[in-house]
N, C-alpha and C positions, 0 to 999 in steps of 0.2 A: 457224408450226407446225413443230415437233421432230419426224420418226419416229424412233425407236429403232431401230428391226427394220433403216433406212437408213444413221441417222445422217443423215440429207438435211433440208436445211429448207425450205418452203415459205412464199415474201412472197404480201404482195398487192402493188398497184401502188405504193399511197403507202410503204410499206416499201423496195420498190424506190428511190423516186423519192426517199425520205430517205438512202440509202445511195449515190446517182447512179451505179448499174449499172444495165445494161440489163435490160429488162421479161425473165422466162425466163432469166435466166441462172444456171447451178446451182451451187447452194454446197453446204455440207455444213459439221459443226459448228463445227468447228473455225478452216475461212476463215471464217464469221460473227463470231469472237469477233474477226478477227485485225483488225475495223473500230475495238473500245475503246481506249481509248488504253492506254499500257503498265500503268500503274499498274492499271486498273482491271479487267482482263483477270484478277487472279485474281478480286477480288470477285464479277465475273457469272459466272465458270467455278463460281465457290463455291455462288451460286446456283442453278446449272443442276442441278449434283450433288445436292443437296439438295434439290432439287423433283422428281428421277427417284428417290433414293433414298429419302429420307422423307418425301414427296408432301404437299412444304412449299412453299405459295406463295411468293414473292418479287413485290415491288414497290420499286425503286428507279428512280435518277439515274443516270446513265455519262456520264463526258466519253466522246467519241467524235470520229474523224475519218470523213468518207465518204471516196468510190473520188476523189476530183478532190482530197485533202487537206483539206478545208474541216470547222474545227474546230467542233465540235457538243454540244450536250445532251440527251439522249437521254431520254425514260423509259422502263421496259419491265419489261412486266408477264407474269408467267409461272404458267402453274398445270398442272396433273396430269391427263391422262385417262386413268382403268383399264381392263380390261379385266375380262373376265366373269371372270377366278381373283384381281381387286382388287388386279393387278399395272400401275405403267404401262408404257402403251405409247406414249403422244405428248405432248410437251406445246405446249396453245395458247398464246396471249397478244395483248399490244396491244404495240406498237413506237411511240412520240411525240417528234417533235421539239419540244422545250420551251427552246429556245436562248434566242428571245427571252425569256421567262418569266425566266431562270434573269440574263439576262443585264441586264435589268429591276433584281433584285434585287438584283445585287451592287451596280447603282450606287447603290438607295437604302442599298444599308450603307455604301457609299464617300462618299451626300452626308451621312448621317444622321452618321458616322467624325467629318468634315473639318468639317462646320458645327456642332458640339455641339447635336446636338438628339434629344433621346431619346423612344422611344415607351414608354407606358404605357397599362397598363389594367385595369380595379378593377370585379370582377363585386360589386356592389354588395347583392345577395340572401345570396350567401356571405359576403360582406368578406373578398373575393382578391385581393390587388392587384398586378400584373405589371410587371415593368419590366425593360427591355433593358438590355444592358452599357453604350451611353450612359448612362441615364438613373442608374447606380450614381456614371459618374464625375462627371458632372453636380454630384448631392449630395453626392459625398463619403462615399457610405458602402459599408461593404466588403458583400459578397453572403451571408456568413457571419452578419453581424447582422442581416440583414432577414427581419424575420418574416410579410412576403407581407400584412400588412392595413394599412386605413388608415391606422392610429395609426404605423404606420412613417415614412405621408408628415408627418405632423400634429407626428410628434415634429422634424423639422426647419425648420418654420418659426420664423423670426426673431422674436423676442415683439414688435416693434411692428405688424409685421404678420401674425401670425393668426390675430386677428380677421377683416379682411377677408377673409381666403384662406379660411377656413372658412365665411364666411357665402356667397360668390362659390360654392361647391361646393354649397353647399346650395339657394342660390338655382336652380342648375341641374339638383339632382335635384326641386327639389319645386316648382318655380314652371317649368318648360319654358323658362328662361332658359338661351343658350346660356354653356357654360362658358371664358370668355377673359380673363385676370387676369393680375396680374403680381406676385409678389411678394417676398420676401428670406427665406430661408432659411440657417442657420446649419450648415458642413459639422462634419464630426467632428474637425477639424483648426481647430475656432472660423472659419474663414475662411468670411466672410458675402459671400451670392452673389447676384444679383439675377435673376430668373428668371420667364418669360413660358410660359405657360401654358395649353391649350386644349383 
């Protein structure tokens, strides 16, 4: 919690015990920001202003260091309380360390990066079909000509194989057959790839 009227902020314990100073020890605005790392120290400054000035939530990310150096992920979450003339006067939030989380993810981008293998996924009711920076290099096709449906995936298969590959998808939306196939795919560069599928 933010007072204005103080500038003084109030932890709870786990706040405290994310930042490893001692339980009561009084900070004010300014030493709190001075825990984000350098870079980031304007973006939450940017947000603070902006949730007292025009009582604009913020919800992000901060690398962050605590009091012992030990490099961190933060999330934190900031909102507005007025007063009776609809002015603020404090703002609450949630403070979360999401290290592991954060630090989870970069490895699956580092294994997903290093072992060519890309995530997709195709809301089948719209015919939306997603796919990650992998999965562009994978096929060979640039981001600018993908038009987000099926027929994007359908236009790259290999003509001796898709048949199969389209009966293998279909089998697996309309018979509860799980979807795991392999098949050969032609990139935009003719260079035919061979590719596993699930």
């Amino acid at each position: 919690e933010l007072d204005l009227s103080t500038n003084n902020v109030t932890w709870s314990e786990e706040v405290y015990r994310i930042h490893k100073v001692p339980e009561g020890t009084p900070l004010d605005r300014i030493e709190a920001i001075e825990f984000y790392a350098p870079h980031d120290r304007q973006r939450i400054s940017k947000c603070v202003e902006e949730c007292i000035h025009l009582k604009k939530r913020y919800d992000g990310v901060f690398e962050f260091f605590d009091a012992e150096g030990n490099h961190k992920w933060i999330r934190t979450i900031g909102s507005p309380i007025l007063d009776n003339e609809g002015n603020v006067e404090k703002l609450v939030g949630i403070f979360q360390d999401v290290t592991e989380n954060r630090n989870l993810e970069e490895e699956r981008r580092f294994i997903l990066s290093t072992a060519r293998v890309g995530v997709w996924k195709w809301n089948v009711a719209d015919n939306i079909l997603e796919w990650d920076d992998s999965m562009f290099k994978l096929f060979g096709v640039n981001r600018e000509d993908f038009n987000g449906a099926y027929e994007a995936w359908e236009a790259t298969l290999h003509p001796d194989y898709k048949a199969k590959a389209v009966s293998d998808l279909e089998d697996s939306l309309y018979n509860d057959i799980p979807f795991d196939t392999s098949f050969a795919i032609v990139t935009n560069r003719n260079q035919v790839k061979y590719i596993g599928a699930r």
